[in-house]
PDB file with SEQRES, HELIX, SHEET and CRYST1 records, atoms N, CA, C and O in Angstrom:
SEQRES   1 A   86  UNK UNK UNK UNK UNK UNK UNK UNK UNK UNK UNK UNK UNK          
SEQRES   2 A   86  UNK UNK UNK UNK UNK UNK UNK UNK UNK UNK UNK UNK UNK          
SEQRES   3 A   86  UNK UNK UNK UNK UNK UNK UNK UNK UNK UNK UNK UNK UNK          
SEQRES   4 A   86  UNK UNK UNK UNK UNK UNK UNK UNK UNK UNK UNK UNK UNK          
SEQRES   5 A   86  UNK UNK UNK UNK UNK UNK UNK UNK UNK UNK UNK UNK UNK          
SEQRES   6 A   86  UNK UNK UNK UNK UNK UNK UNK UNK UNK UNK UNK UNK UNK          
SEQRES   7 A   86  UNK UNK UNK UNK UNK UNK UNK UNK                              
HELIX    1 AA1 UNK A   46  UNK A   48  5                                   3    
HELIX    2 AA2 UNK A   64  UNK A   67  1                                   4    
HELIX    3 AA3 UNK A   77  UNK A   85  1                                   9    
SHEET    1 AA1 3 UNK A  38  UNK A  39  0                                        
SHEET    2 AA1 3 UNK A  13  UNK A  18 -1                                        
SHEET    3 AA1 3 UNK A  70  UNK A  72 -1                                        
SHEET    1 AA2 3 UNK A  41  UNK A  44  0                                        
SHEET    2 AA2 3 UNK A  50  UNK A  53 -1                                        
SHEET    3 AA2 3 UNK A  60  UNK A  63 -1                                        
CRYST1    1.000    1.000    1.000  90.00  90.00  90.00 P 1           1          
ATOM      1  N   UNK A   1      96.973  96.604 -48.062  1.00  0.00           N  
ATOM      2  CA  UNK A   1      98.039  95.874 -47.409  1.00  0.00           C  
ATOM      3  C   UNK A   1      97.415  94.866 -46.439  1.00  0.00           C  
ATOM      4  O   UNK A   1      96.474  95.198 -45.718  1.00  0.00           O  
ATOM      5  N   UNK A   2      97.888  93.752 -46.424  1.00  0.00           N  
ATOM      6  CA  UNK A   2      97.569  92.417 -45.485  1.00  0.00           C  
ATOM      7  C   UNK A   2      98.778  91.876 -44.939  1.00  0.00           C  
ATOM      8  O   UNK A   2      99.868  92.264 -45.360  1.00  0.00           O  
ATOM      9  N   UNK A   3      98.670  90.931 -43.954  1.00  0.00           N  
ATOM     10  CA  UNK A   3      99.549  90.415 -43.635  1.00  0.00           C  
ATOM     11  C   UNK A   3      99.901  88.792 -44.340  1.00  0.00           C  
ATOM     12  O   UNK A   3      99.147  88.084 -45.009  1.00  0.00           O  
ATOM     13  N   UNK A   4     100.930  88.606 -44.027  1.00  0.00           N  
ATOM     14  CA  UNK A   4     100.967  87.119 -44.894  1.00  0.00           C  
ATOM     15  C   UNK A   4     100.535  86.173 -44.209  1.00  0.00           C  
ATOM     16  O   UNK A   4     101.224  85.217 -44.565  1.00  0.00           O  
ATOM     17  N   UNK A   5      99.844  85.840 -43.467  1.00  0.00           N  
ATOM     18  CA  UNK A   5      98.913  84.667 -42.634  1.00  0.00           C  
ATOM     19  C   UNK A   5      97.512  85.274 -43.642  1.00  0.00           C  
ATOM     20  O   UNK A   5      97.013  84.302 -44.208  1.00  0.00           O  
ATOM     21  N   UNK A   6      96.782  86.569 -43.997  1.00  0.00           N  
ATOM     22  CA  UNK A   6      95.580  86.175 -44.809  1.00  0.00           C  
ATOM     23  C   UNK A   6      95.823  85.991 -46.290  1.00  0.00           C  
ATOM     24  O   UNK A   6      95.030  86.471 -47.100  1.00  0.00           O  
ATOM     25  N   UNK A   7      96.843  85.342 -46.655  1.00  0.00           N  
ATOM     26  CA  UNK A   7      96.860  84.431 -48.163  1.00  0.00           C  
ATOM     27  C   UNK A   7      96.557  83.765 -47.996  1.00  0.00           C  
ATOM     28  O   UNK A   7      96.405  83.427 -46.822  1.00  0.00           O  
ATOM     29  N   UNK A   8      96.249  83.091 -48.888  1.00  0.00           N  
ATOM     30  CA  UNK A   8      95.564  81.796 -49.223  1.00  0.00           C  
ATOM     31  C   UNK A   8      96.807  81.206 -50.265  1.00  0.00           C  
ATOM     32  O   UNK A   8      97.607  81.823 -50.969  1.00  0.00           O  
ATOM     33  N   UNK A   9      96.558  79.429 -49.994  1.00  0.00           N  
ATOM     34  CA  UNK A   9      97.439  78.613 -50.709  1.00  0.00           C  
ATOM     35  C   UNK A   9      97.736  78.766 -52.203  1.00  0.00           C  
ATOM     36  O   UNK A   9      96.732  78.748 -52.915  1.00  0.00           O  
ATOM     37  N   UNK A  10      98.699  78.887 -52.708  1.00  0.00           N  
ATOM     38  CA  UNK A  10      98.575  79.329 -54.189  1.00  0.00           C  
ATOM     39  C   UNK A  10      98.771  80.575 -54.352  1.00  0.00           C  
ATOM     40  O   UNK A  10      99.591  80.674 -55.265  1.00  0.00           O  
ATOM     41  N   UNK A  11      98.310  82.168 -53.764  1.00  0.00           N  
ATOM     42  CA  UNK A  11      99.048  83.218 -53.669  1.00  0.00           C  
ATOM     43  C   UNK A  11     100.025  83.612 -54.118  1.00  0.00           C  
ATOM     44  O   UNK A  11     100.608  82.599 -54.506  1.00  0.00           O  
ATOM     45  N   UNK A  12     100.891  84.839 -54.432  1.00  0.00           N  
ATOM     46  CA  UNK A  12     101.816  85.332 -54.638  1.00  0.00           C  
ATOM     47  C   UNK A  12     101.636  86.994 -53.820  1.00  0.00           C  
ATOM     48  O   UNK A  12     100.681  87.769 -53.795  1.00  0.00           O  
ATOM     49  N   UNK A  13     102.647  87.052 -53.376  1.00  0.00           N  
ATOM     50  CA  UNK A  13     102.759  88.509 -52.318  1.00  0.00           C  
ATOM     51  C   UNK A  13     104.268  89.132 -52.764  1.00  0.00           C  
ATOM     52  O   UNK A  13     105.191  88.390 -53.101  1.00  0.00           O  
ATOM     53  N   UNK A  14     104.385  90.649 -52.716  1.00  0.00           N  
ATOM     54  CA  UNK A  14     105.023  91.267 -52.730  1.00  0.00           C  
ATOM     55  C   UNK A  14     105.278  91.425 -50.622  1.00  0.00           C  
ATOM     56  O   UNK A  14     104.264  91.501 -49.929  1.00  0.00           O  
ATOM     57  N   UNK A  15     106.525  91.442 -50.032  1.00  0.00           N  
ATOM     58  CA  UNK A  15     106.651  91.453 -48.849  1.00  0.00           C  
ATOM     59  C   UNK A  15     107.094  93.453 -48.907  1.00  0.00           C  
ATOM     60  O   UNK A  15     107.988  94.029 -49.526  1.00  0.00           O  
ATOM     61  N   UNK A  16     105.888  94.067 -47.870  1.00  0.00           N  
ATOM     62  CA  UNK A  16     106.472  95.418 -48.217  1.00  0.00           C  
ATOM     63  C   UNK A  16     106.916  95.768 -46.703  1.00  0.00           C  
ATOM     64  O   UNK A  16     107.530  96.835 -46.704  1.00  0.00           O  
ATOM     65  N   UNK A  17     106.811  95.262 -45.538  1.00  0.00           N  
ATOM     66  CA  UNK A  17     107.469  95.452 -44.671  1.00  0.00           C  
ATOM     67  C   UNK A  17     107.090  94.391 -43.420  1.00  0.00           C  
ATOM     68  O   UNK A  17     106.089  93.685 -43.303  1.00  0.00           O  
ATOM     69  N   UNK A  18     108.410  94.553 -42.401  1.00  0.00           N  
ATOM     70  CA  UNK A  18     108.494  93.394 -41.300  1.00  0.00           C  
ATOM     71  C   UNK A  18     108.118  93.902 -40.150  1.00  0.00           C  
ATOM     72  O   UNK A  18     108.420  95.085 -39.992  1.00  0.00           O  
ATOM     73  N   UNK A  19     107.500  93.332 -39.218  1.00  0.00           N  
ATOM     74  CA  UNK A  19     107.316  94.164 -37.941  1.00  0.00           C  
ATOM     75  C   UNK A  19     108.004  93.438 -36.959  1.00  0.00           C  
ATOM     76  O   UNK A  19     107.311  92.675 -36.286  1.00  0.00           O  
ATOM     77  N   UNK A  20     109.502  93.507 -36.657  1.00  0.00           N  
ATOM     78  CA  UNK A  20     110.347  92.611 -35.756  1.00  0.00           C  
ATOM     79  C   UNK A  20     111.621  93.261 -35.868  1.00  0.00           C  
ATOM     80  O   UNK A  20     112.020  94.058 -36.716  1.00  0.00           O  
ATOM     81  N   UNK A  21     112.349  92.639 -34.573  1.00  0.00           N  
ATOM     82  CA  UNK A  21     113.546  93.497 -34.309  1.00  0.00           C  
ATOM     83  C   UNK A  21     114.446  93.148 -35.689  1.00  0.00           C  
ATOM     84  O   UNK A  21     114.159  92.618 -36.763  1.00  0.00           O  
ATOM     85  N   UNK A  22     115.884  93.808 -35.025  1.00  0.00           N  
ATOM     86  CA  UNK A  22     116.943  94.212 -36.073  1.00  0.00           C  
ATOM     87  C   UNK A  22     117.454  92.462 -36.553  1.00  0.00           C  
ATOM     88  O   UNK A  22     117.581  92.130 -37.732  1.00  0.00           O  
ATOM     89  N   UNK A  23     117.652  91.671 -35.566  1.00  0.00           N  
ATOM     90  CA  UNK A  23     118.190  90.433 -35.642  1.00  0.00           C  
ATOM     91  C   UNK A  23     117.369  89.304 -36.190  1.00  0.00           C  
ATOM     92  O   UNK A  23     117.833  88.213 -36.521  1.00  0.00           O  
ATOM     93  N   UNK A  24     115.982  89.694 -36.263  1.00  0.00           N  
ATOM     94  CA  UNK A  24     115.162  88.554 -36.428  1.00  0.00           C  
ATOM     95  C   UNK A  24     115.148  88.939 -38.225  1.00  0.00           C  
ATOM     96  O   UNK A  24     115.289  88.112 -39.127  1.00  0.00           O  
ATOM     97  N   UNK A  25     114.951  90.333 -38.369  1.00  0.00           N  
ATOM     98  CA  UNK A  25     114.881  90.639 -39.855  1.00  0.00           C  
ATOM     99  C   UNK A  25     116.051  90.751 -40.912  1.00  0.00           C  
ATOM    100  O   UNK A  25     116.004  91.082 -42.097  1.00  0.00           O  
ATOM    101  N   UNK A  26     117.499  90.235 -39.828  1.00  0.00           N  
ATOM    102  CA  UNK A  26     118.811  89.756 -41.154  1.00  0.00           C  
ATOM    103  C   UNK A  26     118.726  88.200 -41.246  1.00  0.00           C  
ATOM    104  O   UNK A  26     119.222  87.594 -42.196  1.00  0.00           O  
ATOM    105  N   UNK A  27     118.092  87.593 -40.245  1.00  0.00           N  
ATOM    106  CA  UNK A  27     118.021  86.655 -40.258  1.00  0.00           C  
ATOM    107  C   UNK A  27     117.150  86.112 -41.264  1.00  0.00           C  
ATOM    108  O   UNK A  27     117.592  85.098 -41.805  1.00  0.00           O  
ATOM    109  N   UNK A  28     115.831  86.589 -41.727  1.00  0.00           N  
ATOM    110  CA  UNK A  28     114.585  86.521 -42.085  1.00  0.00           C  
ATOM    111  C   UNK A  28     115.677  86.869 -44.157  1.00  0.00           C  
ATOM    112  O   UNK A  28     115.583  86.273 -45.230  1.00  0.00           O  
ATOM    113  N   UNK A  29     116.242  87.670 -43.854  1.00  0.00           N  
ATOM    114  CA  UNK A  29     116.858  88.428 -45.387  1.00  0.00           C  
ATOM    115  C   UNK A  29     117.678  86.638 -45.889  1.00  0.00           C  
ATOM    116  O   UNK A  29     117.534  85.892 -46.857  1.00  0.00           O  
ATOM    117  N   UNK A  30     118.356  86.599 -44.867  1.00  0.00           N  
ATOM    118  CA  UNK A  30     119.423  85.432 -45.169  1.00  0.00           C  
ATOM    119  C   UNK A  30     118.467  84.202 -45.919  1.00  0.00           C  
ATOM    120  O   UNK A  30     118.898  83.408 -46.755  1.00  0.00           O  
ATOM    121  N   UNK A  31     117.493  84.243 -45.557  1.00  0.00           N  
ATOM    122  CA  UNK A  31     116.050  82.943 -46.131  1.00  0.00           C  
ATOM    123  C   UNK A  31     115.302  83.822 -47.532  1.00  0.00           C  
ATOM    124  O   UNK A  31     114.462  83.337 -48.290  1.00  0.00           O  
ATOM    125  N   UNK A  32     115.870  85.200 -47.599  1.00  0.00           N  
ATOM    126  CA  UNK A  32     114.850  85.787 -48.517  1.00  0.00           C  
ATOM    127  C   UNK A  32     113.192  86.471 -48.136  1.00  0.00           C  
ATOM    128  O   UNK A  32     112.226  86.484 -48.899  1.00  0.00           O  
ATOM    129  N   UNK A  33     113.251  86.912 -46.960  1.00  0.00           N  
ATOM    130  CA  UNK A  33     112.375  87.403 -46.629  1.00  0.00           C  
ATOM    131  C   UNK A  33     112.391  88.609 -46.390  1.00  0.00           C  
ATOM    132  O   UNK A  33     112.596  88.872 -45.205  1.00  0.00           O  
ATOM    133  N   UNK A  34     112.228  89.611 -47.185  1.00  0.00           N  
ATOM    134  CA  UNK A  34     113.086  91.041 -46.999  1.00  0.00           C  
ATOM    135  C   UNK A  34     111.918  91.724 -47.945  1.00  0.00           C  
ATOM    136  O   UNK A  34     111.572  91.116 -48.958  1.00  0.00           O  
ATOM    137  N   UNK A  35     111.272  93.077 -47.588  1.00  0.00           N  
ATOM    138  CA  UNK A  35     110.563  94.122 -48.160  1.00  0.00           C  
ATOM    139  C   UNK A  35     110.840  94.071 -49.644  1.00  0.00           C  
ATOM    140  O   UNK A  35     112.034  94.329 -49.796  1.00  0.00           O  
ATOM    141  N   UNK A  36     110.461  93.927 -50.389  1.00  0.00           N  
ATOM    142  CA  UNK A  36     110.296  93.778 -51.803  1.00  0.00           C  
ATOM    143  C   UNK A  36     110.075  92.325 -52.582  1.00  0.00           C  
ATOM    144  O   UNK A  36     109.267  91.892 -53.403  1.00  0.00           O  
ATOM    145  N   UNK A  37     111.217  91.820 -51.884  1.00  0.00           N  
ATOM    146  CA  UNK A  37     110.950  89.704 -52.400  1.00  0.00           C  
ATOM    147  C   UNK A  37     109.698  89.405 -52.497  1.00  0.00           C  
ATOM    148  O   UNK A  37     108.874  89.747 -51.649  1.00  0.00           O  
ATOM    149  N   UNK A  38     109.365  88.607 -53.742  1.00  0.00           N  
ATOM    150  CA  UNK A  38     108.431  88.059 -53.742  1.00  0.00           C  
ATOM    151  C   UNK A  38     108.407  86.287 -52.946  1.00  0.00           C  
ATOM    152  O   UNK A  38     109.292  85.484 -52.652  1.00  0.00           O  
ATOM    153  N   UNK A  39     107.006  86.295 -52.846  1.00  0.00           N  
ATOM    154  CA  UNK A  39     106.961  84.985 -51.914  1.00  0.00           C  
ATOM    155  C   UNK A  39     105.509  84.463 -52.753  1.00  0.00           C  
ATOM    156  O   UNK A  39     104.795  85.157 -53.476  1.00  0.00           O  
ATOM    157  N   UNK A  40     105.354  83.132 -52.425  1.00  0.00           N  
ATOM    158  CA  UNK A  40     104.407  82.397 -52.722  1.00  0.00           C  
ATOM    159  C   UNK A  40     103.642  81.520 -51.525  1.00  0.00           C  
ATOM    160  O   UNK A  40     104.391  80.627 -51.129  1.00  0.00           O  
ATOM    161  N   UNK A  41     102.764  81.529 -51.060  1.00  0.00           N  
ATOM    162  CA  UNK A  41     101.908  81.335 -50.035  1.00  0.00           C  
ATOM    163  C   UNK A  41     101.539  79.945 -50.270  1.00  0.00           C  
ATOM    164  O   UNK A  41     100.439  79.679 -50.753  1.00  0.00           O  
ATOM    165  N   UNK A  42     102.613  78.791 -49.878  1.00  0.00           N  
ATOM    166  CA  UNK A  42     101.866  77.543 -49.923  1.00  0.00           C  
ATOM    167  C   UNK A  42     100.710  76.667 -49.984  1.00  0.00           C  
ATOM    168  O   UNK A  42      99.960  76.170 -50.824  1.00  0.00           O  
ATOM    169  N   UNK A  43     100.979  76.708 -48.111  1.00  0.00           N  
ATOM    170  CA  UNK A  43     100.058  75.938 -47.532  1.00  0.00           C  
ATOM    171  C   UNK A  43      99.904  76.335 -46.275  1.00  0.00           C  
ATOM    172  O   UNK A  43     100.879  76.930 -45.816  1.00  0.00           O  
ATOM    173  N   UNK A  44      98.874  76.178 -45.480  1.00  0.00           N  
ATOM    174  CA  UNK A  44      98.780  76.159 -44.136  1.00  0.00           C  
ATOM    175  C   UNK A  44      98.324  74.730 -43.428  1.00  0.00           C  
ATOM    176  O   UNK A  44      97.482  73.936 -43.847  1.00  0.00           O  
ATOM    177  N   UNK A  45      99.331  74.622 -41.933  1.00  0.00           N  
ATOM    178  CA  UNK A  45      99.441  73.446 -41.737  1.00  0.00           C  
ATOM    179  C   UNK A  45      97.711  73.036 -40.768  1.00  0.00           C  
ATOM    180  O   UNK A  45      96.846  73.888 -40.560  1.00  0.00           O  
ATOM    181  N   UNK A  46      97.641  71.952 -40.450  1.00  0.00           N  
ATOM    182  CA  UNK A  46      96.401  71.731 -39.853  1.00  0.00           C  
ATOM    183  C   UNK A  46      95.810  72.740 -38.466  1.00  0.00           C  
ATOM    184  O   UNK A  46      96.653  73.029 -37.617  1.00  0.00           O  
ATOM    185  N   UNK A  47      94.643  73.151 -38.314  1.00  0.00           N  
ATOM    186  CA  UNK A  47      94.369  73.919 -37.704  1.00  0.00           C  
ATOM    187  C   UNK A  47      94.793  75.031 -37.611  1.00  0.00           C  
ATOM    188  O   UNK A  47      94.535  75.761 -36.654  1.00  0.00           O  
ATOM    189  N   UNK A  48      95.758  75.464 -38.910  1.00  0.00           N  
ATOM    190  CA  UNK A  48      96.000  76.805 -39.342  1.00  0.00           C  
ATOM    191  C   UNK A  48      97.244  77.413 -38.673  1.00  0.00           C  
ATOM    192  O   UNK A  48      97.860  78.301 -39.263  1.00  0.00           O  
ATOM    193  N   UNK A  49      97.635  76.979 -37.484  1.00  0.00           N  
ATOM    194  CA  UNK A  49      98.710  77.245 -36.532  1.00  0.00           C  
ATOM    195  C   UNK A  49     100.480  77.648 -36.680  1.00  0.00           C  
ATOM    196  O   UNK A  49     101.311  78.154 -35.927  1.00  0.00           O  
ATOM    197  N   UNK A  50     100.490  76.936 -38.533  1.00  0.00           N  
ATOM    198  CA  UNK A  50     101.473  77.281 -38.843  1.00  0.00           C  
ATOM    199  C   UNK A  50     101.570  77.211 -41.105  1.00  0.00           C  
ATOM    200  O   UNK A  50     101.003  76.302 -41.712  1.00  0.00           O  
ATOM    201  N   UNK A  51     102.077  77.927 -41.576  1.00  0.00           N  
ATOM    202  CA  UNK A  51     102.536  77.859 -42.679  1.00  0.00           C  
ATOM    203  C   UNK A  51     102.974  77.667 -43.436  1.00  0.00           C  
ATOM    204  O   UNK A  51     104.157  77.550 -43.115  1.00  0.00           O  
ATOM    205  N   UNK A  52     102.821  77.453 -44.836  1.00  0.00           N  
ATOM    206  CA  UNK A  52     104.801  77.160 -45.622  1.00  0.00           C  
ATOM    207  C   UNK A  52     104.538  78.535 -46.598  1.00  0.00           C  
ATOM    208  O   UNK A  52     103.512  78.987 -47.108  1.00  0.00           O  
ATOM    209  N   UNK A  53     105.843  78.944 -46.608  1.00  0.00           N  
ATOM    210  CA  UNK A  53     105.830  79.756 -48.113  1.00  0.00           C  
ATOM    211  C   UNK A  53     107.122  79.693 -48.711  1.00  0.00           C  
ATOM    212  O   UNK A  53     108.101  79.123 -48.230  1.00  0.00           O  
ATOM    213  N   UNK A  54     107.051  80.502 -50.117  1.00  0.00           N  
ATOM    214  CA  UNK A  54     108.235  80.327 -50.429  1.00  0.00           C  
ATOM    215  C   UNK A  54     108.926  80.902 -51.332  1.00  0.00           C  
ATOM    216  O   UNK A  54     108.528  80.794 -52.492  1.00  0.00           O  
ATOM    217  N   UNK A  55     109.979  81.564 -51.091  1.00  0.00           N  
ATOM    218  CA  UNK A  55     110.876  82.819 -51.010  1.00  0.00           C  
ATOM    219  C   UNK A  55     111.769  82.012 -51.931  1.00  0.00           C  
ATOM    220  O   UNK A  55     111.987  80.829 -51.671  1.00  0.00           O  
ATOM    221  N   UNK A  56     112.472  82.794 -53.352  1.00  0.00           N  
ATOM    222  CA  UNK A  56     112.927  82.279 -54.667  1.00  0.00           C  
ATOM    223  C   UNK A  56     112.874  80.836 -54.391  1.00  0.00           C  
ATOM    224  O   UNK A  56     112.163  80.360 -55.277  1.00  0.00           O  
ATOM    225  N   UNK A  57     113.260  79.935 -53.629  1.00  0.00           N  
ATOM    226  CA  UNK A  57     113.861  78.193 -54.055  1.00  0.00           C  
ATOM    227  C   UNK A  57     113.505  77.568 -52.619  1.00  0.00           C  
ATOM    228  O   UNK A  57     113.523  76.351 -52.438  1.00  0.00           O  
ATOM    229  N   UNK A  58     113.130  78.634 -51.453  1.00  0.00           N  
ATOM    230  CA  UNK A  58     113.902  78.189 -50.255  1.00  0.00           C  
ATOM    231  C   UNK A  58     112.128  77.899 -49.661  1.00  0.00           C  
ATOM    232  O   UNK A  58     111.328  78.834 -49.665  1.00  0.00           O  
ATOM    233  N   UNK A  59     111.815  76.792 -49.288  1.00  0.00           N  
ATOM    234  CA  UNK A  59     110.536  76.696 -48.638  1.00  0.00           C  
ATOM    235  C   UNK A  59     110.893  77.339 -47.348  1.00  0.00           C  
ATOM    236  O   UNK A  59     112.074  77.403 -47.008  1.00  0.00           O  
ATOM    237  N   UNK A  60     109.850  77.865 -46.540  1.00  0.00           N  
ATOM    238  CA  UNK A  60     109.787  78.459 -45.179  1.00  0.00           C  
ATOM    239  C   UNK A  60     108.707  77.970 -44.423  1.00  0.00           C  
ATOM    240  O   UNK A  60     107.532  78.029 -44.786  1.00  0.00           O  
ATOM    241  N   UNK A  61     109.130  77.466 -43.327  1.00  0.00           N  
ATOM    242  CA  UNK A  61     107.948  77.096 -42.542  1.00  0.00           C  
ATOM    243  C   UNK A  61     107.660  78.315 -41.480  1.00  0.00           C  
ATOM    244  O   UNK A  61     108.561  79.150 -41.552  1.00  0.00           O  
ATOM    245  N   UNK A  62     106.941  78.551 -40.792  1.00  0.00           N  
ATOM    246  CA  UNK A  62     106.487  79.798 -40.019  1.00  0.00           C  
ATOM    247  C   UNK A  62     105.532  79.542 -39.332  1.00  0.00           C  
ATOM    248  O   UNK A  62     104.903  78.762 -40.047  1.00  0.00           O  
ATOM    249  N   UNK A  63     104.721  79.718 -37.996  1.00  0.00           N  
ATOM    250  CA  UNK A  63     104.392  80.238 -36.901  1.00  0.00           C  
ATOM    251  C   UNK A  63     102.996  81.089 -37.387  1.00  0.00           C  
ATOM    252  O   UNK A  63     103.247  81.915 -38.265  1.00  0.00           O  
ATOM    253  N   UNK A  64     101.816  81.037 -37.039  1.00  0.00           N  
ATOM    254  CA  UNK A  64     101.026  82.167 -37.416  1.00  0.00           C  
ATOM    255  C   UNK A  64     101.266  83.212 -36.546  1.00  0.00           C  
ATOM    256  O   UNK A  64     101.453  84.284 -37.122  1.00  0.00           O  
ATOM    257  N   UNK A  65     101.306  83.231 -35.679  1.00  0.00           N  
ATOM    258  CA  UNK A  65     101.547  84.835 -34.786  1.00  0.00           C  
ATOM    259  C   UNK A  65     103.230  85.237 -35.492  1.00  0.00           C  
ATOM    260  O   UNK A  65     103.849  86.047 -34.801  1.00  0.00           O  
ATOM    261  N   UNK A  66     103.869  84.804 -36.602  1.00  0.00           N  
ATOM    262  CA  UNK A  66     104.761  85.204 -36.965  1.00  0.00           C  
ATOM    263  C   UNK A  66     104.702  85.956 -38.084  1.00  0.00           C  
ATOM    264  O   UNK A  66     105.236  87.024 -38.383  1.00  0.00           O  
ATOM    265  N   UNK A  67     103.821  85.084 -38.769  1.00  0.00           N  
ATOM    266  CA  UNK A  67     103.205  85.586 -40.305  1.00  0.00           C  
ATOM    267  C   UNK A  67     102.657  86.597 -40.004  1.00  0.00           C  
ATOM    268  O   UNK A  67     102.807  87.461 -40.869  1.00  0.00           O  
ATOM    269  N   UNK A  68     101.908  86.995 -38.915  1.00  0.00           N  
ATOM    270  CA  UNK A  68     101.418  87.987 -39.148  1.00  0.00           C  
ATOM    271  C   UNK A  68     101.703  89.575 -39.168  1.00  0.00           C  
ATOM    272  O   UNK A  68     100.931  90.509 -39.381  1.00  0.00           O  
ATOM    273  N   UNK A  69     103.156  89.553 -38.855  1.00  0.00           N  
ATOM    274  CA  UNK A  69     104.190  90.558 -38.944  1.00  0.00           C  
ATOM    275  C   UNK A  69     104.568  90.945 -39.673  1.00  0.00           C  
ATOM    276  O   UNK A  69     105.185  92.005 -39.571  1.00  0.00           O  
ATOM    277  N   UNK A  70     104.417  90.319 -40.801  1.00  0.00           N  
ATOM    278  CA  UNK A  70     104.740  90.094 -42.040  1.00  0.00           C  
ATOM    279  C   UNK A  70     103.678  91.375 -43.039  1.00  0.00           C  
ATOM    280  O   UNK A  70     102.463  91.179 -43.005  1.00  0.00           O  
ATOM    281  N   UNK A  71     103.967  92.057 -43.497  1.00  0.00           N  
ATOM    282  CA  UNK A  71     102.893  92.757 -44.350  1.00  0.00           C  
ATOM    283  C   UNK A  71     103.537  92.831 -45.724  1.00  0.00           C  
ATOM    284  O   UNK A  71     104.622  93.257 -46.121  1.00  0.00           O  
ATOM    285  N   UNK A  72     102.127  92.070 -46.509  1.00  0.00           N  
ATOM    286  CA  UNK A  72     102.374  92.003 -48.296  1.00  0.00           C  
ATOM    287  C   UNK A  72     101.115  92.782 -48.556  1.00  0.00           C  
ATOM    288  O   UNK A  72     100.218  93.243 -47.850  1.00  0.00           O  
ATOM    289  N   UNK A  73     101.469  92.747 -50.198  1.00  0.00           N  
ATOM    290  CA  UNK A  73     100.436  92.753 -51.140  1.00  0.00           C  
ATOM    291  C   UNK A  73      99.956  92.127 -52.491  1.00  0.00           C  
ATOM    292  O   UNK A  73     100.411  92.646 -53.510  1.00  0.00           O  
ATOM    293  N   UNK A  74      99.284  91.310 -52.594  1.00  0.00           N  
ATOM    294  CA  UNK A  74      98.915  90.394 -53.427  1.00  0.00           C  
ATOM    295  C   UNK A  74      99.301  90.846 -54.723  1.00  0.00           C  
ATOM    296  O   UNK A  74      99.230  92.048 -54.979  1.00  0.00           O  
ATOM    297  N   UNK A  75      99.773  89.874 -55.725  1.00  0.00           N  
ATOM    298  CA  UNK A  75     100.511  89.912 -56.866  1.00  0.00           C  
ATOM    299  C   UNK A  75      99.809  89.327 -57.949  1.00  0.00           C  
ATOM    300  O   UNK A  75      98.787  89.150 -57.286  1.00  0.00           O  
ATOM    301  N   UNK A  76      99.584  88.995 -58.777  1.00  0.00           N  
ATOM    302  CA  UNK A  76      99.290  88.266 -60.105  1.00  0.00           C  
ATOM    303  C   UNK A  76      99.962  87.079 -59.985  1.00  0.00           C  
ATOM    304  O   UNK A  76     101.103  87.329 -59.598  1.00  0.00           O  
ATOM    305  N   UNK A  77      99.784  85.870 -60.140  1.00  0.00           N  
ATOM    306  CA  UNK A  77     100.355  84.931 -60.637  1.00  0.00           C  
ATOM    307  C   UNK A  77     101.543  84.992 -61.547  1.00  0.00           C  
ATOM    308  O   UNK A  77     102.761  84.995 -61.367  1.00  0.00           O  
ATOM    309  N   UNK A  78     100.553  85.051 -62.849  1.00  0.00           N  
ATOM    310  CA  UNK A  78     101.277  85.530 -64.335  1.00  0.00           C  
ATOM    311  C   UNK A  78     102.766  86.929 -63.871  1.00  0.00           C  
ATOM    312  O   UNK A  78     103.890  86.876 -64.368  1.00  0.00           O  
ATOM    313  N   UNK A  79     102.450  87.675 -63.172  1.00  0.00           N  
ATOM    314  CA  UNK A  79     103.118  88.787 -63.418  1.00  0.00           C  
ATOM    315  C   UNK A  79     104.727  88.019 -62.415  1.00  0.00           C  
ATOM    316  O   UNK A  79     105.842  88.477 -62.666  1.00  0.00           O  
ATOM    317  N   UNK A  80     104.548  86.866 -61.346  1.00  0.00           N  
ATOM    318  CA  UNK A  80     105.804  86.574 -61.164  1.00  0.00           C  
ATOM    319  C   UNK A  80     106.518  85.405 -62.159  1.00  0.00           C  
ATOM    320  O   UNK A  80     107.677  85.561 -62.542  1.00  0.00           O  
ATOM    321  N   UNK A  81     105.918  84.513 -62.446  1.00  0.00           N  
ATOM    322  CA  UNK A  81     105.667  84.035 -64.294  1.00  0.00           C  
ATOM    323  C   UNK A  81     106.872  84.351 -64.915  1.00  0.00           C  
ATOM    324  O   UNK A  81     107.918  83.711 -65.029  1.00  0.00           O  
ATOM    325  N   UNK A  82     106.354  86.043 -65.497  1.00  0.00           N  
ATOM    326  CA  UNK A  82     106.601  86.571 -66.729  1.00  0.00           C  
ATOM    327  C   UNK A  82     108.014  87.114 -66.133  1.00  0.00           C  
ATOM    328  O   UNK A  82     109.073  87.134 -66.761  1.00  0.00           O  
ATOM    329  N   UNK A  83     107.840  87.500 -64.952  1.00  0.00           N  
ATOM    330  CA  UNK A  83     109.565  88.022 -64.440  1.00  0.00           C  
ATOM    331  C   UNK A  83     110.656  86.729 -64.460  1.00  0.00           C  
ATOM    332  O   UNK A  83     111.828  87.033 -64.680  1.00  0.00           O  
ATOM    333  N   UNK A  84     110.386  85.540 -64.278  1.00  0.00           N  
ATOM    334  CA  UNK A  84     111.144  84.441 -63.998  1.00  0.00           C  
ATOM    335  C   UNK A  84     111.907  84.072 -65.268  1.00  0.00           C  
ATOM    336  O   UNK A  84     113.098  83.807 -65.434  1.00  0.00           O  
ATOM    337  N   UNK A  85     110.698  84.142 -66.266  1.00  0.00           N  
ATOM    338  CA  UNK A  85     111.976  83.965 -67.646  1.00  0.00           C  
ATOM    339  C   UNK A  85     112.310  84.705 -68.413  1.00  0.00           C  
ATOM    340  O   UNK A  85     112.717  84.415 -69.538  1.00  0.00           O  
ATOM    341  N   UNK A  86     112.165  86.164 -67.803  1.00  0.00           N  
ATOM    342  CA  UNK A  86     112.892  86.967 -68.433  1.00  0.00           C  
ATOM    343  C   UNK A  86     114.566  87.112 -68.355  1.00  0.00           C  
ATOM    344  O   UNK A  86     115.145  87.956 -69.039  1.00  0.00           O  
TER     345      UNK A  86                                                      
END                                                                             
């Protein structure tokens, strides 16, 4: 398990849990950021300070001391791929 600030651009993460209160994490669901969703690990912005990823359609920008609350686990490429046109 890692957090989602150590992906790298191009990535795919399974999100398996949030470390933040009750309000920040319906809020976080409403964007698709919720324990199981998969996400895709953009980009990180200059000097690393902040992120993009992105949760089914919806880009997310983010905070690194935010991301790092965040705990995934790295996915296959292919394996979110093969779920999409099924």
């Amino acid at each position: 398990m890692i957090t989602l600030n150590e992906l790298k651009a191009g990535e795919n993460a399974e999100i398996l849990g949030i470390e933040a209160d009750k309000d920040v994490k319906e809020r976080l669901k409403m964007l698709g950021i919720f324990p199981g969703a998969r996400v895709c690990f953009l980009k990180r912005a200059f000097f690393g300070q902040e992120c993009l990823i992105r949760a089914d359609c919806v880009r997310i920008g983010m905070r690194r001391n935010f991301a790092e609350k965040i705990f995934v686990v790295r996915i296959d490429k292919t394996e979110t791929q093969g779920e999409a046109k099924a």
